[in-house]
Each structure stands twice: as C-alpha cells, then as structure tokens.
KOLLUMSE-672655 format. One record per atom (N, C-alpha, C): atom name; z, y, x. Coordinates in pm, 1 decimal. Example, Ala and Ser with C-alpha at 12.3 -4.5 7.8 and 13.67 -1.06 7.14 Angstrom:
BEGIN
   atom         zz         yy         xx
      N      780.0     -569.0     1319.0
     CA      780.0     -450.0     1230.0
      C      780.0     -330.0     1320.0
      N      708.0     -225.0     1285.0
     CA      714.0     -106.0     1367.0
      C      787.0        3.0     1290.0
***
This chain:
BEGIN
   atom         zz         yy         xx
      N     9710.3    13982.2     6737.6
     CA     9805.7    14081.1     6690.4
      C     9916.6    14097.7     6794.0
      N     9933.4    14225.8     6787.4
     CA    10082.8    14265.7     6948.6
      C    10206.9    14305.9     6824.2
      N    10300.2    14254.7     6863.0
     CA    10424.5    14287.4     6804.6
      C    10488.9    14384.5     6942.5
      N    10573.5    14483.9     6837.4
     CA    10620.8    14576.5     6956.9
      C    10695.8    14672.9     6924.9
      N    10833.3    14735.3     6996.9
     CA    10897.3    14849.7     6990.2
      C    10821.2    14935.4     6948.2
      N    10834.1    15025.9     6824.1
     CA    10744.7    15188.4     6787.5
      C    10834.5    15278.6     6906.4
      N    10751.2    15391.8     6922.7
     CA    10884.7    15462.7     6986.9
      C    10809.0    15670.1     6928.8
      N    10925.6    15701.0     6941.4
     CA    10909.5    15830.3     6892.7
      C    10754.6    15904.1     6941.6
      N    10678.6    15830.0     6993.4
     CA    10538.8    15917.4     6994.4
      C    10478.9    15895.0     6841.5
      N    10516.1    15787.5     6789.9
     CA    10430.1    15712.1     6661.6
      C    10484.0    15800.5     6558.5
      N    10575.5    15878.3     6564.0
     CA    10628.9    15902.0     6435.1
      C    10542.4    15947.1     6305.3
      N    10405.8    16002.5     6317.2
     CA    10336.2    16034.9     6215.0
      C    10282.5    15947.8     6180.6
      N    10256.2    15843.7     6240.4
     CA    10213.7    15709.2     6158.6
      C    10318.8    15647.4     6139.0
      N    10402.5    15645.5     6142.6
     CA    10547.6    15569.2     6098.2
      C    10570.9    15662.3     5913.2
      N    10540.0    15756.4     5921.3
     CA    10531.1    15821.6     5862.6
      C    10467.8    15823.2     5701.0
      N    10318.6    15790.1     5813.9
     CA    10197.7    15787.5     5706.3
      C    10246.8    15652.6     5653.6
      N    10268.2    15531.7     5724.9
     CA    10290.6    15412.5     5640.4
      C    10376.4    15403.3     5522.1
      N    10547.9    15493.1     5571.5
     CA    10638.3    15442.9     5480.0
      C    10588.8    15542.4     5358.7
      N    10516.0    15653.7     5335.5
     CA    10433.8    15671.4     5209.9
      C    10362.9    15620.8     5192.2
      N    10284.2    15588.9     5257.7
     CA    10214.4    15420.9     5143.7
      C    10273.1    15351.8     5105.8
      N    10399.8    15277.9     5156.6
     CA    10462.8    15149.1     5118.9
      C    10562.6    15254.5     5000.4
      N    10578.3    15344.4     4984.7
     CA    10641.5    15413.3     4879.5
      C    10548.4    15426.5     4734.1
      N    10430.9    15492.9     4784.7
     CA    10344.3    15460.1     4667.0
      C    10328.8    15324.8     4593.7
      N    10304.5    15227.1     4699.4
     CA    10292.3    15100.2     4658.7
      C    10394.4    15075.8     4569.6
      N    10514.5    15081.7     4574.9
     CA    10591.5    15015.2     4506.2
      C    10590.8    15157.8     4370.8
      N    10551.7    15208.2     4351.0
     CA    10547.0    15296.1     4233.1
      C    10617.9    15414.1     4259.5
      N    10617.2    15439.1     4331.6
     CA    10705.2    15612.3     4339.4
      C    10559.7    15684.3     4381.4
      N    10554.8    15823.5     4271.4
     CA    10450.4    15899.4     4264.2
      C    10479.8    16008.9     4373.3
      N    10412.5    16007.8     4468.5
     CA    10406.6    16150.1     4590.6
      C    10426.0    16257.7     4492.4
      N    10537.9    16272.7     4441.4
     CA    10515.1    16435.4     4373.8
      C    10568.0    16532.3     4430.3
      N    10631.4    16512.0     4529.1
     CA    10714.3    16668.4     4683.7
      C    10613.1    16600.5     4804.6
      N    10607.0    16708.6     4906.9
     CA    10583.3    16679.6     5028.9
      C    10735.0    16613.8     5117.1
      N    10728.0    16501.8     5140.6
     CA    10809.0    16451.0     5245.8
      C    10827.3    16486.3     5374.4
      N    10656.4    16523.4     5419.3
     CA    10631.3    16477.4     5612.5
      C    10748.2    16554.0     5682.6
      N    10825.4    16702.0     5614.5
     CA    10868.0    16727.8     5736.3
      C    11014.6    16613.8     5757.1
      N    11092.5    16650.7     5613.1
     CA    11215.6    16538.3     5650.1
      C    11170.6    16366.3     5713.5
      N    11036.0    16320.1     5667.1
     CA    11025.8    16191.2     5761.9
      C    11028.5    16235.6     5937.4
      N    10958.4    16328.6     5968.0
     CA    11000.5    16362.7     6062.0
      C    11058.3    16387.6     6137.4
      N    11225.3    16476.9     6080.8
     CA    11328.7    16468.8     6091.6
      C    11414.5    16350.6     6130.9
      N    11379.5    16282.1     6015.5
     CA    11468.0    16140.6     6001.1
      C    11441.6    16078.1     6134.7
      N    11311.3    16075.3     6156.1
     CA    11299.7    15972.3     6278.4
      C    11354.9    16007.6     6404.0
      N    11299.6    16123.7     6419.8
     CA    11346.7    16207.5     6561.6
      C    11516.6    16193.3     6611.7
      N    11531.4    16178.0     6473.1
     CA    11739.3    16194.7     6465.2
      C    11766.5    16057.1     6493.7
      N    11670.7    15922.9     6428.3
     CA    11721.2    15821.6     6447.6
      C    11652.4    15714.0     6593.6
      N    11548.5    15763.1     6575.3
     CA    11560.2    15709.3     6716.4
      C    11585.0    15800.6     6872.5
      N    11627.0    15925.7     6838.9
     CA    11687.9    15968.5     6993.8
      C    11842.0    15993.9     6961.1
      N    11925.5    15905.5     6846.7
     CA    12046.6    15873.1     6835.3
      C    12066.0    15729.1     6855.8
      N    11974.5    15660.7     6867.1
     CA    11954.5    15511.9     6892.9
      C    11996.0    15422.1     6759.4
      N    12015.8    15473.1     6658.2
     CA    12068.6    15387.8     6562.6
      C    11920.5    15340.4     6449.6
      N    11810.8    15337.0     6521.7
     CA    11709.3    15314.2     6421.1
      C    11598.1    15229.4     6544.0
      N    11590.9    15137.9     6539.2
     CA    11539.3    15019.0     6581.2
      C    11388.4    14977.4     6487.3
      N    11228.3    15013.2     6521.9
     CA    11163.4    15011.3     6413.9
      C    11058.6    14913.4     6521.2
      N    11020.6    14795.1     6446.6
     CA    10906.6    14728.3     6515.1
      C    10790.5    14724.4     6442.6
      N    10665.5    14737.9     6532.7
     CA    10521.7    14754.2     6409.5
      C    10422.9    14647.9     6478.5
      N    10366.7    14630.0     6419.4
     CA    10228.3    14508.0     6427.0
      C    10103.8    14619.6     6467.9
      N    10037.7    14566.0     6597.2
     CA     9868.5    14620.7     6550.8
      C     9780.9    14537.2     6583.8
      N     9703.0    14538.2     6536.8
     CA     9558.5    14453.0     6539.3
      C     9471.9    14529.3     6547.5
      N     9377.1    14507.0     6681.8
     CA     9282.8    14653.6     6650.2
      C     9301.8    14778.5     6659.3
      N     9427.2    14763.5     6756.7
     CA     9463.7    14923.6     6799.9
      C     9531.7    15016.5     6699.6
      N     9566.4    14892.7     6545.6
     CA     9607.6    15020.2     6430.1
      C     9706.2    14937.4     6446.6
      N     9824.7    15012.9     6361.5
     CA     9970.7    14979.6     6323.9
      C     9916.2    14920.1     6158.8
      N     9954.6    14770.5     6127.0
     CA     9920.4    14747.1     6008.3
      C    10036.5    14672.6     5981.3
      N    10180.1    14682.9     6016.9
     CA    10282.0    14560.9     5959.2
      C    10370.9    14667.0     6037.7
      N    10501.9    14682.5     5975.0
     CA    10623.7    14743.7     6054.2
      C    10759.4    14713.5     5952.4
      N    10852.1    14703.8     6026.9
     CA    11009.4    14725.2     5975.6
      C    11086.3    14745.0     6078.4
      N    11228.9    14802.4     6013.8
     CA    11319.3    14885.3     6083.2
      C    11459.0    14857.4     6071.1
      N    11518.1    14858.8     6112.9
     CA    11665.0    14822.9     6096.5
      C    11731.5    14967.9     6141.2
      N    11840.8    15007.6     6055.3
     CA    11911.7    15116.0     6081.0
      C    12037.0    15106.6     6118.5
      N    12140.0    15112.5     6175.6
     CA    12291.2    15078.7     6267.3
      C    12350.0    15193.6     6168.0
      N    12456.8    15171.3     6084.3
     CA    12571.9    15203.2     6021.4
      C    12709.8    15153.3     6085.1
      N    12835.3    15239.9     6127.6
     CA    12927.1    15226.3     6118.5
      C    13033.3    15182.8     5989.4
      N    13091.8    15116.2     5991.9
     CA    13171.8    15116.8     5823.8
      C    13344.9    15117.2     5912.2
      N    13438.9    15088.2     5819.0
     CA    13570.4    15082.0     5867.2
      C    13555.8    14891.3     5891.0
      N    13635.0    14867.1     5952.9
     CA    13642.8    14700.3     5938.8
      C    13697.7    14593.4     5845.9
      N    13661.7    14532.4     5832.2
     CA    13697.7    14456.2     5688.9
      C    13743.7    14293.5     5721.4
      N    13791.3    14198.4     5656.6
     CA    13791.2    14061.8     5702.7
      C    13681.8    14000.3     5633.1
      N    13612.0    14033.7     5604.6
     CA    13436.5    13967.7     5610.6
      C    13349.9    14040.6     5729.9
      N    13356.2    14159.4     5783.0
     CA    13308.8    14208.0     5900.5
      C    13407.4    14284.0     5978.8
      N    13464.6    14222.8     6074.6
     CA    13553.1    14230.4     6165.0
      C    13504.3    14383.1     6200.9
      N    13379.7    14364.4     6294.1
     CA    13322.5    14489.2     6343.2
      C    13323.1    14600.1     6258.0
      N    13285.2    14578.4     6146.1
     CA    13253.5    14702.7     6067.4
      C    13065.2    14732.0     6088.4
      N    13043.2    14718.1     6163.0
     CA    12857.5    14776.2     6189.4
      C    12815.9    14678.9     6121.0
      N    12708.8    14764.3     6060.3
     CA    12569.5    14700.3     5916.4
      C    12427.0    14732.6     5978.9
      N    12332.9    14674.2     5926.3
     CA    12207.0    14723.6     5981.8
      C    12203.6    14737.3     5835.9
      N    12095.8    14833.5     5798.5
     CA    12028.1    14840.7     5692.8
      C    11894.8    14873.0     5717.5
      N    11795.1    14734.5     5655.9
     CA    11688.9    14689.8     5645.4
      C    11616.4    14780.8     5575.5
      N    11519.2    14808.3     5608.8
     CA    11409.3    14960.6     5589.8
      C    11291.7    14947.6     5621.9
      N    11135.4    15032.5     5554.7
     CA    11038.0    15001.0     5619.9
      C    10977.2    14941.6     5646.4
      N    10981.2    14776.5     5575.9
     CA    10932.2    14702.6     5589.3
      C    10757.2    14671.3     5509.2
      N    10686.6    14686.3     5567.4
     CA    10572.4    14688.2     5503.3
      C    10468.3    14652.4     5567.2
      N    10363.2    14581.0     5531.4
     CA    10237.2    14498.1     5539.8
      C    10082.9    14551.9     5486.4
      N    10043.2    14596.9     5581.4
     CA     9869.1    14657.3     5474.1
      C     9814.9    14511.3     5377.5
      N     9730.0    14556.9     5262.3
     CA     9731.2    14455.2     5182.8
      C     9685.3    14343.5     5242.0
      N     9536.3    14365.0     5336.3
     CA     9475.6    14283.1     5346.8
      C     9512.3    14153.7     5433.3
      N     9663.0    14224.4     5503.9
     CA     9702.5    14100.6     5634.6
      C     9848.2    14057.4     5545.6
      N     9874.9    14069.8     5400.9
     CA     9970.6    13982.6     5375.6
      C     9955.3    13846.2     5325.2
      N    10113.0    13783.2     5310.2
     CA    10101.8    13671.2     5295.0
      C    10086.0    13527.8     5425.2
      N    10066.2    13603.8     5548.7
     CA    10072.6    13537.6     5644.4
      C    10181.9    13525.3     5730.4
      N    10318.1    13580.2     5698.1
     CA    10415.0    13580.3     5757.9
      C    10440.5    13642.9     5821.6
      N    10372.8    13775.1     5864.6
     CA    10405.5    13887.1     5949.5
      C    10556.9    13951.3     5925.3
      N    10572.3    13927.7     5822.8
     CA    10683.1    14007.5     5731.4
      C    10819.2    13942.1     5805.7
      N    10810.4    13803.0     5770.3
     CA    10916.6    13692.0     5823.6
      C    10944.8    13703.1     5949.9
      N    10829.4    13716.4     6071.8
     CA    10832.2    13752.7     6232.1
      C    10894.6    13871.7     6228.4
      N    10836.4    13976.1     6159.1
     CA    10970.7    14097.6     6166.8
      C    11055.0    14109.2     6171.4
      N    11116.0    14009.2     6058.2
     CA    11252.9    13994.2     5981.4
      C    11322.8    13963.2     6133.2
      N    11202.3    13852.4     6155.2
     CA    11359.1    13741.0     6292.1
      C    11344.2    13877.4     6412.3
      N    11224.6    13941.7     6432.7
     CA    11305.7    14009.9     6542.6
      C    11456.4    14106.4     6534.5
      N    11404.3    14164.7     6371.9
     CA    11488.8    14246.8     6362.1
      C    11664.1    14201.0     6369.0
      N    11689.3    14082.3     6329.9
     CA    11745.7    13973.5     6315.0
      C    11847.1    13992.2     6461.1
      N    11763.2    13939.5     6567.5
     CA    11757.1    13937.9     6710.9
      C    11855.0    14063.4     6710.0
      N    11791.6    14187.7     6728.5
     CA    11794.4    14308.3     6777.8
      C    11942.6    14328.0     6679.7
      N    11941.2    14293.3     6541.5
     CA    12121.1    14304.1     6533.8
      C    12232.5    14252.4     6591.9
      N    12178.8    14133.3     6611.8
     CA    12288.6    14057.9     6685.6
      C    12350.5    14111.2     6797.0
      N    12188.0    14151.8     6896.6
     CA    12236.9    14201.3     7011.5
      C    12346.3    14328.5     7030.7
      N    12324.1    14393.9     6906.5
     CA    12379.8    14546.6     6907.6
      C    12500.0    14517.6     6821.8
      N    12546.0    14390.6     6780.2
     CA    12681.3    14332.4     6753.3
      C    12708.7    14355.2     6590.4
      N    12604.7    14366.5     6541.6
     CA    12589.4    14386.2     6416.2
      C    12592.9    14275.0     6344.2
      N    12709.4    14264.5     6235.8
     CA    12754.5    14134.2     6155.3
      C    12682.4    14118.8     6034.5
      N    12642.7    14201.9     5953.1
     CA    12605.1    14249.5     5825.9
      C    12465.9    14304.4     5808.5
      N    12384.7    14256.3     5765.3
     CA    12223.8    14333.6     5689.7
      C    12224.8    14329.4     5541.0
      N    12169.7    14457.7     5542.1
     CA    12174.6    14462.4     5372.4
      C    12055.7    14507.9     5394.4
      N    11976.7    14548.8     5219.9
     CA    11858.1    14624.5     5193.3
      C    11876.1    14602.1     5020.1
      N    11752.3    14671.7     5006.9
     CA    11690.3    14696.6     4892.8
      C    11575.2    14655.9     4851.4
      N    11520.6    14551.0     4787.4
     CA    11436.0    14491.2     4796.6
      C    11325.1    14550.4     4695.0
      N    11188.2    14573.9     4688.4
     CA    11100.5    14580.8     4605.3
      C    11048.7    14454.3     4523.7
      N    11024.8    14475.8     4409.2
     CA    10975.3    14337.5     4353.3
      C    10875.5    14231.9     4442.6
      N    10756.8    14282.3     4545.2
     CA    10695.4    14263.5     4602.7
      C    10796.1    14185.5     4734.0
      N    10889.0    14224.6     4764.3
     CA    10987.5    14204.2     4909.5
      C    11058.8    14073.8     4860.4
      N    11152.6    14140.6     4770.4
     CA    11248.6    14041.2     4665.6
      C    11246.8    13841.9     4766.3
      N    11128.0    13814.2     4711.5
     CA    11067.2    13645.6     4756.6
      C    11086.3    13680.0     4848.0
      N    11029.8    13738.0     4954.5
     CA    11043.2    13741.2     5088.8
      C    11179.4    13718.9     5173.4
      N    11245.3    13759.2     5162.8
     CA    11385.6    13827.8     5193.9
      C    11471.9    13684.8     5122.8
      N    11468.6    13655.3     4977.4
     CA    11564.8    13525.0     4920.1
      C    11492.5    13422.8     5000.4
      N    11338.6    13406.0     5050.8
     CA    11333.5    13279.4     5141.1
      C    11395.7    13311.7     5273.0
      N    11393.2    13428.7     5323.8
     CA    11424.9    13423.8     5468.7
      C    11622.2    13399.8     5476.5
      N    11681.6    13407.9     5352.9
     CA    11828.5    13378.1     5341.7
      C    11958.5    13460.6     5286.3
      N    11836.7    13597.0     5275.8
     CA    11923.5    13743.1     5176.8
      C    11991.8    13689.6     5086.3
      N    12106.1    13727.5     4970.4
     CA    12138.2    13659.7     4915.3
      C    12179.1    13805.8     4804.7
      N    12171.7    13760.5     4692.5
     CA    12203.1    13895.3     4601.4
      C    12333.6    13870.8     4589.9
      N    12367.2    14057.7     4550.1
     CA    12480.4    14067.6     4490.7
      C    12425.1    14219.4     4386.2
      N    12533.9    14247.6     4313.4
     CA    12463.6    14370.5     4231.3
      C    12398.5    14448.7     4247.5
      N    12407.7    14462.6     4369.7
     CA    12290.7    14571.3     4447.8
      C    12190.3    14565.8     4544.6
      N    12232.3    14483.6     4613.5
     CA    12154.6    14469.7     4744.6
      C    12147.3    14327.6     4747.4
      N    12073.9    14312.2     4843.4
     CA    12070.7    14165.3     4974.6
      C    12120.2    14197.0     5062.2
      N    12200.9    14056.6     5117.7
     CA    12273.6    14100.5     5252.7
      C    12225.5    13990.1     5279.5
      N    12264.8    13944.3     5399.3
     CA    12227.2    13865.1     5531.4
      C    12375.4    13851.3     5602.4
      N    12448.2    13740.5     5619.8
     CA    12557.9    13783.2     5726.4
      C    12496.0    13733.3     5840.4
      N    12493.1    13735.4     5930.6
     CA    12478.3    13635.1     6079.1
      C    12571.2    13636.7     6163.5
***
C-alpha cells in the first residue's frame, strides 16, 4: 500500500469516495452533489487550506482523509487561532480495521503541526467515533477535538 498527497488531478475520485462514505453512514443521495464537490475541492486545494491524503493498493484509492485549515480569532486555549477540521476520512470495507485510518490520522496530525495548527476538531460517525476516542479526540457537545 502507497500512502500519499491527493492532488487536484484526483478530484473525481475524491469525489466518488466522499459519496460513498456519505451513503455509508446513512445519508440518502437524494440531490446531485458532483458539481459543488467539485467546486469545493478546486477552491480548497488551489487555496491551500485543504490538505487530503489517500491510500492505494493496486493502483485504486481505497483509504483517504483530509484536514481543512480554518482561521478563528485567538483565544487563551489557542493562542494562534488556526483549527484543522478533520474530514473525509474513509476506508473501503474490505481493508478496514487494520489501522489505515490511525496512519492517516498521524499524518494528518504531522501536516497540522507543520502549518502551526493548535486545534483539530471533527465530527465523528458512529463507525469513526472508536477510532478517533482511541487515537486521543476527546468529546465535548459537539465535536472531538484533539489539541497538540
């Protein structure tokens, strides 16, 4: 398996995945998405604030997550003010459970630090939830955060 930067050629399979990983968790395709996923990406990665790494085995993309760069005002729990928000994270069925998910996590991890980012949050799916409280997320009413 190659772990690796996606970069804006992938976007229709970046695409195709995060509607699967949408279905999966129970949201029914009932609008067409593709053009705003499209959008979204184009905006976020040639604004640089969307950082997305994917797994392939076999020449396919079967594991990916993303971290997104938010500005906030600064606070005395985050000096900086910048958040990543955790996105995209998803696994084809047949390769979970092996920790692909967790290797994501730490790159993505990495890649905040570097970009001086104090704060990760997300939204967890029931399926994610475990994942995320072992890797050190921690709830609050809404989200998981992560400080590092």
């Amino acid at each position: 398996m190659i772990y690796r930067r996606a970069n804006i050629s992938e976007i229709k399979q970046l695409s195709e995945l995060r509607k699967k990983q949408l279905v999966d968790e129970g949201i029914e395709p009932t609008i067409d998405i593709d053009e705003e996923l499209s959008i979204f990406f184009h905006n976020k990665f040639n604004d640089g604030s969307l950082i997305q790494w994917v797994v392939e085995d076999n020449n396919e993309i079967i594991a990916t997550a993303a971290v997104v760069f938010y500005d906030f005002p600064p606070t005395y729990t985050n000096k900086s003010g910048k958040k990543g928000y955790v996105t995209n994270v998803y696994t084809k069925d047949n390769y979970r459970g092996g920790g692909i998910a967790t290797t994501l996590l730490n790159k993505l991890v990495e890649e905040a630090k570097m970009a001086g980012v104090a704060k990760l949050w997300l939204g967890a799916s029931k399926l994610g939830r475990p994942v995320y409280k072992r890797f050190g997320f921690k709830e609050n009413d809404s989200w998981l955060e992560l400080n590092l």
